[in-house]
C-alpha positions as CSV (number, residue, x, y, z in Angstrom):
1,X,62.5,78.4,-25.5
2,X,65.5,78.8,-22.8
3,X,66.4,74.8,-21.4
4,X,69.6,73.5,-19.1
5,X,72.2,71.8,-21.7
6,X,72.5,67.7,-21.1
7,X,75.8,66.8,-19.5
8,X,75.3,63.4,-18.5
9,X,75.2,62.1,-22.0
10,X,76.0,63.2,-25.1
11,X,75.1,62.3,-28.8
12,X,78.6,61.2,-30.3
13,X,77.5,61.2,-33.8
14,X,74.6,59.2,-36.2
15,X,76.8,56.1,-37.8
16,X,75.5,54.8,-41.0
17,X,73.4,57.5,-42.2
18,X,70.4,56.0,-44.2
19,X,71.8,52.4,-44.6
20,X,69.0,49.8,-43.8
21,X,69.4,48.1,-40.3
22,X,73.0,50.0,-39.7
23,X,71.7,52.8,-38.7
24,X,72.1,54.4,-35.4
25,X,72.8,57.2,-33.1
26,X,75.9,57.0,-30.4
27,X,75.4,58.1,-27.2
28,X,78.2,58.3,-24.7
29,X,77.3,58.4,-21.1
30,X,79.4,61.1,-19.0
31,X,77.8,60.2,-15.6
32,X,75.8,57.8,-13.9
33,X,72.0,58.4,-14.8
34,X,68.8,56.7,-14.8
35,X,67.5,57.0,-18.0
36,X,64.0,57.3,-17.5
37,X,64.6,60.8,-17.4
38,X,65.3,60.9,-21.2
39,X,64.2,60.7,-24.3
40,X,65.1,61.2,-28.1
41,X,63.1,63.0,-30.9
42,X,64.2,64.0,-34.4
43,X,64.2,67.6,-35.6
44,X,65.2,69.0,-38.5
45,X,68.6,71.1,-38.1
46,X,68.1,74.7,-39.0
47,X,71.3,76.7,-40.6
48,X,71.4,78.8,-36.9
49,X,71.8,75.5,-35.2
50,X,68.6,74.4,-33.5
51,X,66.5,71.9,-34.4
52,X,62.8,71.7,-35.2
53,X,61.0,68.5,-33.9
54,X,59.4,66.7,-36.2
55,X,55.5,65.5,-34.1
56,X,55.7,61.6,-34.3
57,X,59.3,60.8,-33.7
58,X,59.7,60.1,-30.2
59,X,61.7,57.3,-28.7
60,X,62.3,56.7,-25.0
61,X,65.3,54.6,-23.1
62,X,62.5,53.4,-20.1
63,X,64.1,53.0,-16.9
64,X,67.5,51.7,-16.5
65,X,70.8,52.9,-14.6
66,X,73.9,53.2,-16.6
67,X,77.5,54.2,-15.9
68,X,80.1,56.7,-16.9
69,X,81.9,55.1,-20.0
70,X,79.6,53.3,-21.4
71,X,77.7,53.4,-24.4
72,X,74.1,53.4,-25.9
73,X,73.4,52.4,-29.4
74,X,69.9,53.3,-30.6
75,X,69.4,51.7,-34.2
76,X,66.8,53.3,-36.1
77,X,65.4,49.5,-36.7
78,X,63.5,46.8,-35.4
79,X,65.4,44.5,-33.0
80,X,65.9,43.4,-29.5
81,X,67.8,45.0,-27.1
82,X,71.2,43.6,-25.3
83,X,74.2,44.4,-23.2
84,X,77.5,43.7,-24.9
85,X,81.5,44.9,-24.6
86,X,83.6,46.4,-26.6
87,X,86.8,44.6,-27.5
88,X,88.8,47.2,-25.2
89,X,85.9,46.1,-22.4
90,X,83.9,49.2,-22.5
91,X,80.1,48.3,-22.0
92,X,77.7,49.1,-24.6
93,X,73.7,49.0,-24.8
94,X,71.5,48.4,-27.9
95,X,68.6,49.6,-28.4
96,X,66.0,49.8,-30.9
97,X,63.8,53.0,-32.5
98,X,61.6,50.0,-33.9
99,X,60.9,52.0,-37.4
100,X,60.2,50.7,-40.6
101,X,63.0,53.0,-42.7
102,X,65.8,54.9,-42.0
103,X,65.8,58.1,-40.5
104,X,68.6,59.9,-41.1
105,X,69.3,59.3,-44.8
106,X,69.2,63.3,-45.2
107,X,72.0,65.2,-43.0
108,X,69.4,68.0,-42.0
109,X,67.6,65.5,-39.8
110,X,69.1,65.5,-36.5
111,X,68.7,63.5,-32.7
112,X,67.4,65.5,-30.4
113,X,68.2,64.2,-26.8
114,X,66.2,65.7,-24.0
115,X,65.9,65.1,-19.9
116,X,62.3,65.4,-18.9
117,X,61.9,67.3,-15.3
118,X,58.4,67.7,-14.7
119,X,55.3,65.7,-15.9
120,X,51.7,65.6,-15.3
121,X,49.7,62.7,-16.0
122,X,45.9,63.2,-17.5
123,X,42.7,61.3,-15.4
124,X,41.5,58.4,-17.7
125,X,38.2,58.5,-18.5
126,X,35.2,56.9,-15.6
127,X,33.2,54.3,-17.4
128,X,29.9,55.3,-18.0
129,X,26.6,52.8,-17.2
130,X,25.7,50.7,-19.9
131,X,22.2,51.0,-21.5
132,X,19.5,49.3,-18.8
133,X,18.1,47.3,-22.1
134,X,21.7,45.8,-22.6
135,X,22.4,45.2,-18.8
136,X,19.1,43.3,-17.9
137,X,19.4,40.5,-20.6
């Protein structure tokens, strides 16, 4: 599959591979973006370089503007999110995967960052009537 490379954020690196509640993935944003657009999934890193998605590890930021220069932290563990500065004033964003372990304890398991461009949305079911024994009581 052929997609656009992400330029308006980048993964810095995975800090505190597998410890408990340290955890997370550094994400440095290169332009202003709303990041409903984006999502993150684990993979597992092949030795060409791409990554496999794993099917149940999906995490998205939900809508939110954020600026060039600052920072999103997403920690692999339960937690609320917050808005806080570095010491040299830089602003940074927590957020939280919500899972029960650690993810990235093995180095072949990767972020995956992606922008999503299109989407279609299924039709929820129509109720059906109700059985005319159950309705007239």
């Amino acid at each position: 599959m052929i997609v656009q490379s992400i330029s308006e954020i980048s993964i810095a690196a995975v800090l505190h591979r597998g410890i408990a509640n340290k955890e997370c993935v550094a994400l440095k944003i290169n332009q202003t973006v709303n990041l409903g657009q984006f999502g993150m999934m684990l993979g597992y890193q092949q030795s060409t370089g791409l990554a496999t998605p794993f099917t149940d590890c999906l995490f998205w930021f939900g809508d939110g503007v954020v600026e060039a220069k600052e920072w999103i932290f997403v920690y692999s563990c339960a937690g609320s999110p917050r808005k806080t500065q570095s010491k040299d004033g830089q602003t940074m964003y927590v957020v939280h995967w919500g899972r029960d372990l650690t993810m990235f304890a093995n180095t072949n398991i990767v972020p995956i960052l992606f922008r999503v461009d299109a989407v279609q949305i299924g039709q929820g079911p129509v109720d059906q009537p109700q059985h005319a024994a159950l309705i007239h009581q």
